[in-house]
C-alpha positions as CSV (number, residue, x, y, z in Angstrom):
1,X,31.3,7.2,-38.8
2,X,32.6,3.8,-37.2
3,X,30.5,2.9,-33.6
4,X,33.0,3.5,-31.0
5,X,33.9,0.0,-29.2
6,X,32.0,-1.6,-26.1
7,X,33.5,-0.9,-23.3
8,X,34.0,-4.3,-22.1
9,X,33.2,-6.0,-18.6
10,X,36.9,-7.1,-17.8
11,X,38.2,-3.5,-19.0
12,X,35.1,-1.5,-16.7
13,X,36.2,-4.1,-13.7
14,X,39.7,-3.5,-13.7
15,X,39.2,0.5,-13.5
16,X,37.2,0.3,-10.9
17,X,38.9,-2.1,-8.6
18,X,41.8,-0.1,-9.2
19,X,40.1,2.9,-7.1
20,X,37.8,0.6,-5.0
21,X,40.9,0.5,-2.4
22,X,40.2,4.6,-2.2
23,X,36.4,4.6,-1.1
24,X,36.6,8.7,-0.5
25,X,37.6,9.5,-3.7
26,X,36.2,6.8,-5.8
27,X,33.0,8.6,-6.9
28,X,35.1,12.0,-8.3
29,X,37.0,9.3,-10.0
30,X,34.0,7.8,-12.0
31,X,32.0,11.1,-12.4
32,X,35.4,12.2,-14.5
33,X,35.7,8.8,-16.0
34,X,31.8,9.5,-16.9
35,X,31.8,12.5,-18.4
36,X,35.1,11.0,-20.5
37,X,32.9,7.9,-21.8
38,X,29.7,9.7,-22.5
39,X,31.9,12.0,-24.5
40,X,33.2,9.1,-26.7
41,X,29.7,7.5,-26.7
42,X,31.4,4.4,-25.5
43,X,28.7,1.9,-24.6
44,X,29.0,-1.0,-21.6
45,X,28.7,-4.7,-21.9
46,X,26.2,-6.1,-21.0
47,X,25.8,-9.7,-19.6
48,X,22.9,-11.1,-20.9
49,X,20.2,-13.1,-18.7
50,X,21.3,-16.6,-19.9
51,X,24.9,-16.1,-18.7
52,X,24.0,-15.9,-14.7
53,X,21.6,-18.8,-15.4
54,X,21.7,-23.0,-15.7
55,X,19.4,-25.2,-17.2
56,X,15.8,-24.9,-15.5
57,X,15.3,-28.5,-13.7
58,X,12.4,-30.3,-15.2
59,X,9.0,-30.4,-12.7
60,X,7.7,-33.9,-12.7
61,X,3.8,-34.2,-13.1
62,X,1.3,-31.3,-13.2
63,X,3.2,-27.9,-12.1
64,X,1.7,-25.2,-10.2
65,X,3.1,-21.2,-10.5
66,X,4.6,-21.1,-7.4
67,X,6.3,-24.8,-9.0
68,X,7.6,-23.2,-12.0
69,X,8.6,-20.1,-10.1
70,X,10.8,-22.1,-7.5
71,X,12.0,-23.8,-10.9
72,X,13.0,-20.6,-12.5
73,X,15.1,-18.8,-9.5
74,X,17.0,-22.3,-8.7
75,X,18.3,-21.9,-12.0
76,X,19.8,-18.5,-11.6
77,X,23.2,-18.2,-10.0
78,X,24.1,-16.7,-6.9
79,X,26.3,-13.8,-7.1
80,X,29.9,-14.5,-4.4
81,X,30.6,-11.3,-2.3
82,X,33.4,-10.3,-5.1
83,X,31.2,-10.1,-7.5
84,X,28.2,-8.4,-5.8
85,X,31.1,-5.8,-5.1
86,X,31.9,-5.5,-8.8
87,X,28.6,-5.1,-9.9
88,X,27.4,-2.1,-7.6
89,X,30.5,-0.3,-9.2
90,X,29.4,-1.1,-12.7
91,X,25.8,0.1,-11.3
92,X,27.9,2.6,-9.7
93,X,29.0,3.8,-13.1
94,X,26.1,3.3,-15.2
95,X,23.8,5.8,-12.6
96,X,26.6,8.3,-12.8
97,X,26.8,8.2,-16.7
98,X,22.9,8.4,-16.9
99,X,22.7,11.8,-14.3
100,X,25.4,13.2,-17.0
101,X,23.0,12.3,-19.5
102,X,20.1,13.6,-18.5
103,X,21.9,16.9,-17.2
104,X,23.4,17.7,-20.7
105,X,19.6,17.2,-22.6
106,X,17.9,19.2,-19.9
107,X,15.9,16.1,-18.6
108,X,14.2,14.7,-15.6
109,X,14.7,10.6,-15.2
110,X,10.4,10.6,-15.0
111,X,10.6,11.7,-18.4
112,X,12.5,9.0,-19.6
113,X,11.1,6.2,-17.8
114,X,8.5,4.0,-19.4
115,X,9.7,5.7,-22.9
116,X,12.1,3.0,-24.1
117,X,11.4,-0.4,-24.7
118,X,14.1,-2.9,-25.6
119,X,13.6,-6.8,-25.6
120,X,15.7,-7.8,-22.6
121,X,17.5,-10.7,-24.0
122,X,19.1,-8.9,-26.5
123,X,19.1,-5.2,-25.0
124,X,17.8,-4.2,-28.8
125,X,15.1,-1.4,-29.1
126,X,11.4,-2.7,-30.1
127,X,10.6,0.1,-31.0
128,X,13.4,2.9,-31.8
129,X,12.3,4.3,-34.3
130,X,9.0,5.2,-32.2
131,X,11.5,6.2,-29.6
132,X,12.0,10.5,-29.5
133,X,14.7,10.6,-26.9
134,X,18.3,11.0,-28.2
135,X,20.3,7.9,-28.8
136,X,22.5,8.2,-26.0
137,X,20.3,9.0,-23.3
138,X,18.3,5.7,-24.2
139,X,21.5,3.4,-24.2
140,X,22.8,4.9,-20.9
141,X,18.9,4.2,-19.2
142,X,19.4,0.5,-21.1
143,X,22.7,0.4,-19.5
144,X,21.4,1.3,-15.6
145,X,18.2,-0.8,-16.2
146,X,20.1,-3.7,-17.7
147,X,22.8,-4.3,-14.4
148,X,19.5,-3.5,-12.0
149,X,17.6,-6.1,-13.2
150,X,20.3,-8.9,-13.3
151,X,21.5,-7.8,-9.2
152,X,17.5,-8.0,-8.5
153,X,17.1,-11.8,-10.8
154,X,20.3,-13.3,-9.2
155,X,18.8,-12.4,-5.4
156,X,15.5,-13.8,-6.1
157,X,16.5,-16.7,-3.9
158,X,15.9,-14.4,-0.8
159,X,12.3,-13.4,-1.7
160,X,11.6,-17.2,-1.3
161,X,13.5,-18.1,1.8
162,X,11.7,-15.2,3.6
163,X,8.9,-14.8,2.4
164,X,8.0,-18.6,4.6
165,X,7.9,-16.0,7.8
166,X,4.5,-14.4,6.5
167,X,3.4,-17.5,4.7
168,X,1.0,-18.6,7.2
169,X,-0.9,-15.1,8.2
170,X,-3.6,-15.3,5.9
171,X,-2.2,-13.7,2.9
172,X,-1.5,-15.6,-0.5
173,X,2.0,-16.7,-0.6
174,X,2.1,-15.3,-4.1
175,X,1.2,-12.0,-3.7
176,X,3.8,-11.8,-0.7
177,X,6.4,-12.8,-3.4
178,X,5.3,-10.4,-5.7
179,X,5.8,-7.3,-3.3
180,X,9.2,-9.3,-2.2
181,X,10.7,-8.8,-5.7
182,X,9.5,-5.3,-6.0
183,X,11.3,-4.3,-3.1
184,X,14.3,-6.3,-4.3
185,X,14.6,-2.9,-6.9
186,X,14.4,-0.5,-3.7
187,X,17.2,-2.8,-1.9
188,X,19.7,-2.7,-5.2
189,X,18.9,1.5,-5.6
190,X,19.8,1.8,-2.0
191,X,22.6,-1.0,-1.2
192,X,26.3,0.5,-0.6
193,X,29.5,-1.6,-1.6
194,X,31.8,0.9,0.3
195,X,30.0,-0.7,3.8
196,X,31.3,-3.9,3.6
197,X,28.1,-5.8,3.8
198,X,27.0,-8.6,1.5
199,X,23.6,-7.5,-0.7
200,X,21.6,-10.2,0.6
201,X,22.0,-8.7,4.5
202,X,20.7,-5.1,3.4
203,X,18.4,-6.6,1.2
204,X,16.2,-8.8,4.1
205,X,15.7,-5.4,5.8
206,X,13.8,-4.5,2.4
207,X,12.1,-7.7,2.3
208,X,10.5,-7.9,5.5
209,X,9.3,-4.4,5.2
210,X,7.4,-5.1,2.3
211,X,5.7,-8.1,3.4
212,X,4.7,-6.2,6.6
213,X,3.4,-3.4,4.8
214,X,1.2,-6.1,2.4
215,X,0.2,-7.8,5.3
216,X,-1.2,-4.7,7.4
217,X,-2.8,-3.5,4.2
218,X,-4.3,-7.1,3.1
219,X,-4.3,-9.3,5.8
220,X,-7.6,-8.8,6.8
221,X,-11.0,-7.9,5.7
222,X,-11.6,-4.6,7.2
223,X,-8.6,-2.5,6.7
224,X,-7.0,-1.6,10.6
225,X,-4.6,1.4,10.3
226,X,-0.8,0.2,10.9
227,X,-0.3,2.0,14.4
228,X,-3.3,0.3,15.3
229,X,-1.9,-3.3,14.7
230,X,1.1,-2.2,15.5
231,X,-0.6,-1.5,19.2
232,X,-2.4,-4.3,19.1
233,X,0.7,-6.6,18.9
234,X,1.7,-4.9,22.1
235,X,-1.3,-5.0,23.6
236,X,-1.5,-8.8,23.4
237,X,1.9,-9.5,24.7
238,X,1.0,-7.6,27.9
239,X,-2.5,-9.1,28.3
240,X,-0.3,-12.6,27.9
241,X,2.4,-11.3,30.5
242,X,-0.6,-10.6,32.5
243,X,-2.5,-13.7,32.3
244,X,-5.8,-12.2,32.3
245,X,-7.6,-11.8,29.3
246,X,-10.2,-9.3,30.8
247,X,-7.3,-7.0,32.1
248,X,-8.4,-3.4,32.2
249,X,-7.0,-1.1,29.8
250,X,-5.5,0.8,32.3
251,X,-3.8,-2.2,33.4
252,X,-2.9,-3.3,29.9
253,X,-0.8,0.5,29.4
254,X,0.6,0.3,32.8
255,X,2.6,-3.2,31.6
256,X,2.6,-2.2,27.8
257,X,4.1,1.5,27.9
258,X,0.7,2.8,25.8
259,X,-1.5,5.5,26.2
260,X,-4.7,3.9,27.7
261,X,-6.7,5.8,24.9
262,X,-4.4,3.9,22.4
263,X,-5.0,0.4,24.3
264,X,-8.9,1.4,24.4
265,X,-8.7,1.5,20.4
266,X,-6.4,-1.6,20.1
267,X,-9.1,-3.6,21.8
268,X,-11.7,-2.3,19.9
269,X,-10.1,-3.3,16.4
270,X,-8.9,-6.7,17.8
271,X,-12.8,-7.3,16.6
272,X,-12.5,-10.8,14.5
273,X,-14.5,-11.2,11.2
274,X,-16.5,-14.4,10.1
275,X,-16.6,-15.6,6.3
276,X,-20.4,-15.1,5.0
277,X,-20.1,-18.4,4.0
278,X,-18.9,-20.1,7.4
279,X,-21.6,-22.6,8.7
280,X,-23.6,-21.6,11.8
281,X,-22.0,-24.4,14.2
282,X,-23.8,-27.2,13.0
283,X,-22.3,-29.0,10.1
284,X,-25.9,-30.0,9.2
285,X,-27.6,-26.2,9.7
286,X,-28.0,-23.4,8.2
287,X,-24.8,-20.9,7.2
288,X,-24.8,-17.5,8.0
289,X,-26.3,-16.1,4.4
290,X,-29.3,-18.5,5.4
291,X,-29.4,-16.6,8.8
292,X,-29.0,-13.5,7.6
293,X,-31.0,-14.2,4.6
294,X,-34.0,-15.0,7.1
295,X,-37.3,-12.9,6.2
296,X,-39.8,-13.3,8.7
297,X,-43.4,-13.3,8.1
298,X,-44.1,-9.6,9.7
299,X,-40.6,-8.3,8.0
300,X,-37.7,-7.5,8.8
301,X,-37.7,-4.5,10.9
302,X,-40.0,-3.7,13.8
303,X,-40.7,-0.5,15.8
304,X,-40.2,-2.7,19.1
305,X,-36.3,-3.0,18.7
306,X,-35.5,1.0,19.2
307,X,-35.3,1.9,22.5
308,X,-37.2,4.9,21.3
309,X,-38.9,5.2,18.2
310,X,-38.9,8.3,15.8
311,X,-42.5,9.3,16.0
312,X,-42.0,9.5,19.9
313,X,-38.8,11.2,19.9
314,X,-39.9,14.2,17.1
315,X,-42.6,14.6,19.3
316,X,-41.2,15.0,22.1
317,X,-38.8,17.4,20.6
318,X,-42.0,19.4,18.6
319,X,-43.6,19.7,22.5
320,X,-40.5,21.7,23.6
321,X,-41.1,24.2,20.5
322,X,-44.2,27.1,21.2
323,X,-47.5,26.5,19.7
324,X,-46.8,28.9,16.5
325,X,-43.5,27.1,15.8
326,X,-44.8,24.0,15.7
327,X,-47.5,25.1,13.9
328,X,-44.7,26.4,11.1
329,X,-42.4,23.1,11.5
330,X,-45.3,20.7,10.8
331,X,-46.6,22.5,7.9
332,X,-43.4,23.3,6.2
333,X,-42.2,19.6,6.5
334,X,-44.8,17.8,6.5
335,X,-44.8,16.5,9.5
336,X,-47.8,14.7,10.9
337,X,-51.2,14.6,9.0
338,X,-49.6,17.4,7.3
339,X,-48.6,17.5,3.4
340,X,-45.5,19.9,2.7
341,X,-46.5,23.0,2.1
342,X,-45.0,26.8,0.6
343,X,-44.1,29.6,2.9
344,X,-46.6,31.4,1.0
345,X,-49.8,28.9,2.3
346,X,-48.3,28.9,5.2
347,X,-48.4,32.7,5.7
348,X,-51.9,32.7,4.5
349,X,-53.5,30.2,6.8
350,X,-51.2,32.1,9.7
351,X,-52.4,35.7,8.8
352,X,-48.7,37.5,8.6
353,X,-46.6,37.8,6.2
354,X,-43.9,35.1,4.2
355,X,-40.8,37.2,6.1
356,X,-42.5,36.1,9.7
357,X,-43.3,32.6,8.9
358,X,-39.7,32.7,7.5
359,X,-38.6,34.2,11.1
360,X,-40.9,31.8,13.2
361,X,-39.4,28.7,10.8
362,X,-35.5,30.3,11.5
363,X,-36.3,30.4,15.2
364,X,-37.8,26.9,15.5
365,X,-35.1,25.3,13.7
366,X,-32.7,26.8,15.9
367,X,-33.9,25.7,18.9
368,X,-34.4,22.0,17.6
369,X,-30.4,22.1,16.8
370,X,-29.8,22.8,20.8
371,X,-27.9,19.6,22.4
372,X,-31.4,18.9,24.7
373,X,-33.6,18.7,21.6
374,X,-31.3,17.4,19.4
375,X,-30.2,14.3,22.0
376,X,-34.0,12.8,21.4
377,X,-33.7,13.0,17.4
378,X,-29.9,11.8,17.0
379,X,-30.2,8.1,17.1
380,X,-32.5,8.7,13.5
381,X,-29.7,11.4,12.2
């Protein structure tokens, strides 16, 4: 049985500027035209990657990634707003033939995804005959995958002009471009011809929400929650419309529009963090591992820094209990001079029997979990 013919770019253009002038009723249009093609098994052309790009511009001396990068996009060829037009139709086309597809084998698009691998230079299976889908359903996810990726390569350009914004906030430039480009995908799934707008103008919107997520999640060392920086942003511009840097929070609501509570937790985050290896002020003295790396001669820890130490604070909180339940406490947990000891040796040195102690134990703990007795123990909890 002869292959049916490609359907070819010129022929799918000129179809579908023929309805373009009819926005309402151009997707009924294609969903028939769909359902026509998939019938025939008529397969689109595809362009492939070298067509939309020039010669790559040779980097004199030593180049770095980000060099060969820049190298790479400058090649490829910006799309005019015709032809960004053209292609979301064709993209248009290819989603609506790939629903159709799915829908007639009974078939979520997460089932196919990650299932078919094709070299993407020639848009040729590497592996079809490892491939268990039906033939069709893998050319029409070639097909959407195929014009995604070229709208996404041929807007790389913006990841690069934008992506200087966020450049300088502590975050390596290439992970920023990395997160740029994956967004670039959520832009092209989302981006409507029938609006009139050019790509790149719905695209930046995508772009700059990706870097900001990145940057809340990775910009600094301790992780802050986004509403935090997010109130933290606001919080500074009132404390600098204020001009006092010691403004109360109260203040610092009153001028920003926050809830003082939310201000009181802004300026608690807004806590900077120092580098384990910074130096300790003196270019010549120790850095801070060396500080904190300090042992002194009677060690590290001593019973002078607590305000109040644990032996003092149990007993005071033993004191409170009666004679008997102390008697139980101290024994049971070895508390003291005492080793741990059974419920049963307990109950013999007592007299009664293993339920009482097991009562008089109950009873003591309970009263060592009130908030009076408690308050003296919590600082070691």
């Amino acid at each position: 049985m002869a292959t049916p013919p490609l359907l070819t770019i010129e022929e799918v253009d000129a179809k579908l500027d023929s309805w373009a002038d009819e926005p309402d009723r151009f997707s009924g249009r294609i969903k028939r035209w769909a359902r026509r093609l998939n019938r025939e098994a008529r397969s689109l052309e595809l362009s492939a990657p070298g067509d939309w790009r020039d010669a790559r511009p040779e980097i004199p001396g030593v180049a770095t990634i980000e060099d060969q990068l820049r190298a790479e996009i400058d090649s490829i060829r910006i799309m005019d707003r015709d032809e960004e037009a053209r292609h979301a139709r064709r993209l248009e086309l290819a989603r609506m033939r790939l629903d159709l597809a799915l829908e007639q084998h009974g078939l979520e698009e997460a089932e196919v995804d990650g299932r078919i691998c094709y070299d993407p230079q020639t848009f040729r299976d590497v592996e079809a005959e490892a491939c268990e889908l039906p033939l069709d359903l893998c050319e029409r996810w070639k097909e959407l995958h195929a014009l995604r990726t070229e709208l996404v390569e041929r807007n790389l350009y913006l990841v690069l002009i934008n992506v200087e914004r966020y450049a300088h906030l502590g975050v390596p430039r290439l992970d920023l471009v990395q997160e740029g480009s994956a967004s670039l995908f959520r832009a092209v799934d989302g981006f409507d011809w029938r609006r009139g707008l050019l790509f790149r103008t719905y695209a930046v919107h995508w772009l700059n929400q990706a870097f900001r997520s990145h940057l809340y999640n990775h910009g600094q060392t301790v992780r802050i929650p986004v509403y935090l920086q997010k109130a933290m942003r606001h919080v500074k511009a009132a404390i600098a419309r204020l001009g006092d840097p010691n403004a109360s929070a109260a203040r610092i609501a009153e001028v920003s529009g926050l809830g003082v509570h939310i201000v009181e937790s802004a300026l608690a985050a807004s806590r900077s963090t120092l580098s384990m290896d910074a130096s300790g002020g003196d270019d010549d003295g120790p850095g801070l591992v060396e500080a904190l790396g300090y042992e002194d001669p009677e060690g590290l820890y001593n019973v002078s820094m607590e305000e109040v130490t644990l032996e003092e604070g149990l007993g005071e909180a033993l004191e409170r209990l009666s004679e008997r339940e102390r008697f139980v406490v101290e024994r049971r947990y070895g508390l003291g001079a005492f080793q741990e000891q059974t419920l049963s040796e307990v109950a013999s040195q007592m007299g009664v029997s293993l339920e009482r102690v097991r009562q008089i134990q109950m009873r003591a703990l309970g009263k060592l979990r009130t908030p009076t007795l408690r308050k003296a123990i919590d600082p070691f909890l």
